[in-house]
ROGU-99850 format. One record per atom (N, C-alpha, C): x negated, y, z. Coordinates in steps of 0.02 Angstrom, whole numbers, plus 50000, padded with zeros to 5 digits. Layout:
<rs>
XYZ/...
</rs>
This chain:
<rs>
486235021649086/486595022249149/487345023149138/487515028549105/488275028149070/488625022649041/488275018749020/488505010848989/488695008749065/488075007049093/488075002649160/488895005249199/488685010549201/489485014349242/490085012549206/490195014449150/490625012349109/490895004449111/490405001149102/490474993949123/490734991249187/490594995549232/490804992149295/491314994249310/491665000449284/492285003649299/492924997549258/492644995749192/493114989849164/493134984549189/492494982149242/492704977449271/493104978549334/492854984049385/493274984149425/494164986049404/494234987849332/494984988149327/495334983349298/494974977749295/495024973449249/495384968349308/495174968449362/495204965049452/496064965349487/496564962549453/497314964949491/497194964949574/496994959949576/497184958249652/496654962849702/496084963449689/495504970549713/496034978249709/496244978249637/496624983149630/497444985349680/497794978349675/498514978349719/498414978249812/497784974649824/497594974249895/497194983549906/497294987049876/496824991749874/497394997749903/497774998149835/498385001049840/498935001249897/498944992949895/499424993049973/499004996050056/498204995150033/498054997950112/498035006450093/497995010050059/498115016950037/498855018950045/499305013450034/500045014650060/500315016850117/499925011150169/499925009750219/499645016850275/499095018250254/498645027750276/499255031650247/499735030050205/500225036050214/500665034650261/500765028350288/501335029350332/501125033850393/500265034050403/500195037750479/500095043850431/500015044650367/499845051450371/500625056750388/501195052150365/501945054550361/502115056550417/501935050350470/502005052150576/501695058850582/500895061550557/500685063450572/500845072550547/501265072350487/501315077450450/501865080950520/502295079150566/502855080350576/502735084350644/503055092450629/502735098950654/502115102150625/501895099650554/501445101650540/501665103250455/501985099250433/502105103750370/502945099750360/503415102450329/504055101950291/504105094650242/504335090450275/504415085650230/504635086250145/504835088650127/504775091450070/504565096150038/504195100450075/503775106550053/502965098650036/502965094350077/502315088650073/502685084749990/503045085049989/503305081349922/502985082949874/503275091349864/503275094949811/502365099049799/502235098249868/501345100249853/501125093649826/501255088649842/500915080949839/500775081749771/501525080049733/501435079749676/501335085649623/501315094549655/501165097449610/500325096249602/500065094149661/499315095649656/499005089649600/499515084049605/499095077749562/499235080549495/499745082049467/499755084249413/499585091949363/499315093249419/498905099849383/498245094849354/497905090949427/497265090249419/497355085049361/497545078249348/497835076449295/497845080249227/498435084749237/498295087649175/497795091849138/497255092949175/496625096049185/496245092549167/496235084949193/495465077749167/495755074149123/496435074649107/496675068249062/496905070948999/496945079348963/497185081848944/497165079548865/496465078048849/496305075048787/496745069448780/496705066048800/496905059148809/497685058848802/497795064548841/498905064848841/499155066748803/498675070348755/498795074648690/498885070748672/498345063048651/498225059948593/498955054048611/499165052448661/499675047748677/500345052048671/500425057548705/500975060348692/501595057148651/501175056248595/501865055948545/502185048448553/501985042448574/502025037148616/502565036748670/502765044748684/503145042548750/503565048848767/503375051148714/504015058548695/504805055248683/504795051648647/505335046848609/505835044948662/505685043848721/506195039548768/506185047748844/506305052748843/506305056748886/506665055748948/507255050448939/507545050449004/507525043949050/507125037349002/506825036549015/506455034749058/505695038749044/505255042349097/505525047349146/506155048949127/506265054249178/506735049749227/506905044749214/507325040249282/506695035449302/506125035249280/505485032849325/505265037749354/505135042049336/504715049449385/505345051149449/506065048549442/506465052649498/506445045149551/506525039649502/506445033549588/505805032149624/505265031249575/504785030449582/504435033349644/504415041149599/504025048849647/504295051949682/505055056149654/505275062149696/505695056649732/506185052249734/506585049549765/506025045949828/505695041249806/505485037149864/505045040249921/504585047349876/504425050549939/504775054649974/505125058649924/505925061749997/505885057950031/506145050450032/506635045850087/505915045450130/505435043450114/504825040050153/504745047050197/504655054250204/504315057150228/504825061150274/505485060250248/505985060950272/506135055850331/506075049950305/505925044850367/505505044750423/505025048050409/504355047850466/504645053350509/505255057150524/505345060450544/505785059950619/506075051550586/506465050050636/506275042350673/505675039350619/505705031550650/505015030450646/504725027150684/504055022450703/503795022950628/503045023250645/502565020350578/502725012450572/502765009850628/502695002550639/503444999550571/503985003450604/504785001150574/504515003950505/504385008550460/504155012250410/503735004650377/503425002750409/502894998650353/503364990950364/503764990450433/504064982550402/504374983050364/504944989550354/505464987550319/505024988050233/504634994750232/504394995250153/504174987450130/503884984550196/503654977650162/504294972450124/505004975750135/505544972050102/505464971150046/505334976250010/504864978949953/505034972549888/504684967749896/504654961549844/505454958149858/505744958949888/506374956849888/506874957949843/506894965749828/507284969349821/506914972649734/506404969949724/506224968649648/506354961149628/506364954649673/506564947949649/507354948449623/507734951549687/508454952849673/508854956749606/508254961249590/508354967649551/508264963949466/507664957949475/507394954449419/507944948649414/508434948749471/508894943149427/509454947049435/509874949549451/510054954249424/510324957649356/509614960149319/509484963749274/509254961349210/508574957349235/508394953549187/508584946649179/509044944049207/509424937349230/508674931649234/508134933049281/507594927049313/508204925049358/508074920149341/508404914849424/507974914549471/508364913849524/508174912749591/508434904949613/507674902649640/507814895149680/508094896849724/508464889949764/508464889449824/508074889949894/507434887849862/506814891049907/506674899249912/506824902449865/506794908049865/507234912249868/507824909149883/508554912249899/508304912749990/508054909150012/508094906850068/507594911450110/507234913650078/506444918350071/506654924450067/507214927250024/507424931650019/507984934050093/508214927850130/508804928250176/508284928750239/507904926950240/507224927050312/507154934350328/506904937650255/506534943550247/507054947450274/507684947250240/508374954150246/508254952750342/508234948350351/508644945650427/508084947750465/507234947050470/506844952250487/506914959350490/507094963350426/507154968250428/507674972450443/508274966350461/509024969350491/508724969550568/508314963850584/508154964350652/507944971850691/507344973150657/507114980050650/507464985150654/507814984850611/508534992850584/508794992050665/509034985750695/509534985550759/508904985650819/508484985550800/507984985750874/507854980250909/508294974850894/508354969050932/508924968750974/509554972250950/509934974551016/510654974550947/510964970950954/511434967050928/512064973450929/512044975750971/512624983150995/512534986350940/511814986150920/511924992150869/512154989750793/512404980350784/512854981650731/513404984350752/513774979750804/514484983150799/514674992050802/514114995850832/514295001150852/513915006950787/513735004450726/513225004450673/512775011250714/512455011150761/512085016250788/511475016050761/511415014650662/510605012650660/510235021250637/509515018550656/509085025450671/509085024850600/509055033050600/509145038250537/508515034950484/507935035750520/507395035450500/507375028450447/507475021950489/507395016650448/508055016650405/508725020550403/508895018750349/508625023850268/508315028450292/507945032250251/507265027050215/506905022850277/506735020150223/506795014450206/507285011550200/507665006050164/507765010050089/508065015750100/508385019250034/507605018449967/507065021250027/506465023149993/506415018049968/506175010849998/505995002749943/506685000949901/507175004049908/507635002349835/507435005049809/507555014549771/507095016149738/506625013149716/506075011949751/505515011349723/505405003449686/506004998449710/505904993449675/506534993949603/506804998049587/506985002349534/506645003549471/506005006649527/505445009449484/505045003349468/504905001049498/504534993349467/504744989149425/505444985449445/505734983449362/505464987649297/505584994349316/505624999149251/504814998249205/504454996849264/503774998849246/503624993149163/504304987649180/503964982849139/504124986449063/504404990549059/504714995148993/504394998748985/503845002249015/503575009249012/503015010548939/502895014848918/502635015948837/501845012548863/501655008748800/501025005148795/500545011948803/500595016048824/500065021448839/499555019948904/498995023348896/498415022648970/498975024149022/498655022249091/499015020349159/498925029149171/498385033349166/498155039049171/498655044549137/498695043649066/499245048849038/499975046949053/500115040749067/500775037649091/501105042849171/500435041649200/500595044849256/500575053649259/500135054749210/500275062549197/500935064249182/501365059349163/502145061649142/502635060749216/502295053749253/502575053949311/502465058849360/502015062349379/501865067049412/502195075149391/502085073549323/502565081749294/503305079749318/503525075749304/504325074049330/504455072649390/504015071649450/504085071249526/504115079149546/503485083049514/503445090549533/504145094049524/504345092449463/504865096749440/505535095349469/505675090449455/506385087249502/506335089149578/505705088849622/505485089449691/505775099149705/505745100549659/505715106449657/506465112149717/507225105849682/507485108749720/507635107249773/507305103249801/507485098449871/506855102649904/506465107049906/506255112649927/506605118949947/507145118149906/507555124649907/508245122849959/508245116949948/508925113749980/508595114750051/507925110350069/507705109950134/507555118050169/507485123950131/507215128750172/507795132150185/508655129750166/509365133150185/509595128750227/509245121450228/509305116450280/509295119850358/508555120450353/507935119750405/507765126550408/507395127850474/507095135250482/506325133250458/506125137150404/505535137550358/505085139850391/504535135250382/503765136750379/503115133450350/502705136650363/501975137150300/501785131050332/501525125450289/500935121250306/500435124450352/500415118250411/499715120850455/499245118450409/498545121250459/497845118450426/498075110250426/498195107750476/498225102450482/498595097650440/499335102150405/499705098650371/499275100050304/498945105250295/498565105950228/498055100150209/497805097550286/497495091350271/497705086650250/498255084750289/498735080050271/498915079550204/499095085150169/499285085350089/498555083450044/498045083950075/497555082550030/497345075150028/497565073350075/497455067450089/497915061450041/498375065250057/498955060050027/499065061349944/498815067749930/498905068849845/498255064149811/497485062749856/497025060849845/497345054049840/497435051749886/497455044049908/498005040749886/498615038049922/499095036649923/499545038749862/499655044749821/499675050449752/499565045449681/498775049049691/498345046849633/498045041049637/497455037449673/497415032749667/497575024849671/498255025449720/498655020149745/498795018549690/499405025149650/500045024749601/499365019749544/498845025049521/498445022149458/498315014549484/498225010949542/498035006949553/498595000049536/499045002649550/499644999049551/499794995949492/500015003549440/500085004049363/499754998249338/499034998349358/498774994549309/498554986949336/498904984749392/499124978849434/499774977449385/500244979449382/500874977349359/500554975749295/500364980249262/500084978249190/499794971249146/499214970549217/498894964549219/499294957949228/499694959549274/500154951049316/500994951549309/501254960049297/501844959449280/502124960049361/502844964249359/503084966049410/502974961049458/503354955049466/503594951649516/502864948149571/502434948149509/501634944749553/501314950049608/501474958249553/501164963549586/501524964949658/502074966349650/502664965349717/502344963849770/501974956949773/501934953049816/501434955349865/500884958649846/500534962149865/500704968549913/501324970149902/501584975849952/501744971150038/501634967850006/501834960650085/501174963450146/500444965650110/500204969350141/500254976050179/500824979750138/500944984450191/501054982650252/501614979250279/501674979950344/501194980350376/500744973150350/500154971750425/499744977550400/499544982250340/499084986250369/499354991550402/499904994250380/500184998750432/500274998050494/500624993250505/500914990150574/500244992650623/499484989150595/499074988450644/498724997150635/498804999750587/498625007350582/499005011050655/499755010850659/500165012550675/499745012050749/499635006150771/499465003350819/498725009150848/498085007450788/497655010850806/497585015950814/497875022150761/497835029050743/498445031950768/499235030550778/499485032250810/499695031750882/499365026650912/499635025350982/500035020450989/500595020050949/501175014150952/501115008850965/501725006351014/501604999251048/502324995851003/501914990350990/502524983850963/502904982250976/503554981650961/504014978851031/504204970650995/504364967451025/504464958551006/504954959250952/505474962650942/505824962450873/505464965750832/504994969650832/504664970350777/504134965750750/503814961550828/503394956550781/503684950150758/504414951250781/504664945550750/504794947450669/505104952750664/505124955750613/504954954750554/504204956650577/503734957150532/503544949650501/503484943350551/503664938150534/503984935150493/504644936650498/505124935850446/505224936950398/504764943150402/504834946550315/504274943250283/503534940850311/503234938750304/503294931750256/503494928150295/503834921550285/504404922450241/504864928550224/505134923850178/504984926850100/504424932750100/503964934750063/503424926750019/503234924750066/503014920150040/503334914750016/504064910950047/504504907250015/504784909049942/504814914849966/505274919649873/504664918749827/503854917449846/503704916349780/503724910149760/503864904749789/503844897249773/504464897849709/504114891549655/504574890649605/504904883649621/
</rs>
């Protein structure tokens, strides 16, 4: 029976696209879980529980294992420590920080920019070229998601009146497509002890943006409710998204895995829809369109 199990766990990790379609709808349950946290627990008090809780438990089931890799990924400390700050503590600040001021709906189009802003980052950095088809893919998507930022309401370039919220998470998918270039560097270690280092460096860095927020803000305790919320999201969205991802990039390499975040929107969007109440407004489904479309142009070679 242990074989049998064993076996099927390599095949199911063996699966990118099972794995990247998996991750992005677990993404997506955080955007309502973020709406949902707000009056109920401290956007950064949710940070800093998120990730202290994954990395206790982590360092608790994976401990053998991090020992034996350790020395693999000691060597480069800063590193891992500029993946653990865009990746973890940076993109969830901005994301939960965002849910504070803007739509689940705006939250999942713009994150869906997402593959843009790793194509841009990959030429750039790693000098890939970009076609003309995918220059063009890339100009759809921005122009969707500028739509969004302005509401549909043109006043708000000239008068830059854009909501707090979506430029928080614009900030969040730079970051995080930061962190994805990076991933292609990261030490040949398991996706499991890899992330035991990312999680120790989200906790710790998270640490003073706890302290900042409670001289901010008038302080208080997680409700039951936000306690749910944190379990939810250290379970889900945390631990098994991030592992899911890891070992998506691994398999197909940043720019294929990316593409897969193209699912956020629509699962959020329609989450947003079911579990929060929210109604669509026509610049957002144009939006979403756009980003859609030029998601799919940017991958043409």
């Amino acid at each position: 029976m242990t074989g049998d199990a064993n076996s099927t766990s390599r095949r199911f990790f063996d699966r990118p696209y099972l794995l990247l379609t998996l991750a992005a709808a677990q993404w997506a349950g955080n955007v309502v879980a973020g709406r949902l946290a707000v009056g109920e627990i401290l956007p950064m008090q949710l940070v800093v529980l998120r990730w202290g809780i994954v990395f206790v438990a982590l360092a608790i089931l994976n401990r053998r294992a991090f020992a034996a890799e350790w020395p693999a990924m000691r060597g480069r400390p800063w590193f891992l420590a500029m993946l653990g700050v865009t990746g973890y503590t940076a993109f969830t600040a901005f994301f939960y920080a965002a849910a504070h001021f803007t739509t689940g709906a705006n939250m999942s189009i713009i994150q869906g920019s997402f593959p843009l802003f790793v194509f841009t980052m990959a030429w750039a950095v790693r000098g890939r070229p970009i076609g003309a088809v995918q220059a063009l893919g890339i100009v759809a998507a921005v122009g969707g998601v500028l739509l969004v930022a302005i509401r549909g309401d043109l006043r708000v370039l000239a008068t830059f009146a854009f909501n707090l919220g979506d430029l928080f998470m614009l900030a969040a998918t730079v970051v995080y497509a930061v962190y994805t270039i990076g991933l292609e560097e990261r030490p040949r270690v398991s996706s499991l002890s890899f992330f035991t280092v990312m999680a120790g460096v989200a906790f710790a860095t998270s640490l003073p943006l706890v302290a900042i927020e409670a001289l901010a803000m008038p302080f208080h305790w997680p409700t039951p409710t936000g306690w749910a919320i944190t379990a939810y999201v250290a379970i889900f969205p945390s631990f098994l998204a991030q592992i899911f991802f890891i070992r998506g990039v691994e398999l197909i390499g940043p720019g294929r895995a990316g593409v897969f975040i193209n699912l956020n929107p629509v699962f959020g969007a329609a989450l947003a829809v079911i579990l929060l109440g929210e109604r669509v407004g026509w610049y957002q489904g144009v939006g979403l369109a756009l980003v859609m479309t030029g998601i799919v142009a940017a991958q043409k070679r």
